[in-house]
C-alpha positions, 0 to 999 in steps of 0.5 A: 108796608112798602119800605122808603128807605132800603138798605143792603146788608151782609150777614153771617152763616149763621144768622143768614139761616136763622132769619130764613128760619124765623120767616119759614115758620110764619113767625115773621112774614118777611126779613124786614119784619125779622130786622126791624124787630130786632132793632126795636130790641137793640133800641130798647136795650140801649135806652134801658142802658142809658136809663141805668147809666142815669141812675148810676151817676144820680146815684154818684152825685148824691154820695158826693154831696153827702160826703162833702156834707160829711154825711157818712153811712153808718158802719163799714164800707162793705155795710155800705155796699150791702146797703146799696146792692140790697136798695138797688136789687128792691128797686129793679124788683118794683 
């Protein structure tokens, strides 16, 4: 695929020799290959981090609204977080 748009950019030693590494051994046919794969997983991970963010502060609101409400968690404060820590690890488990 012909590229539009090139860039020049510098590299480390180290990843200098990784990337000629990845295409030497047919997992990649070119450094263009190499690059933009790893931008697709530096965008996917930003998005899953924005996702997460989202999440926390839905999450923020909900316990302020409810404590506005003086709707408490029965229990301890640490119950609490047990509570929210075990309902958080569920839903990354689904």
């Amino acid at each position: 695929m012909p590229s539009q748009h090139a860039k020049n950019i510098a590299l480390t030693e180290k990843w200098y020799h990784w990337v000629d590494e990845l295409v030497a051994s047919g997992e990649y046919k070119s450094v263009s290959e190499v690059m933009r794969d790893g931008l697709r997983a530096l965008e996917l991970r930003r998005e899953h981090h924005e996702l997460e963010l989202s999440e926390i502060r839905t999450r923020i609101s909900i316990s302020l609204e409810q404590a506005d409400s003086e709707k408490f968690a029965k229990g301890s404060g640490e119950d609490a977080i047990n509570r929210a820590f075990k309902q958080a690890l569920q839903s990354n488990n689904q």
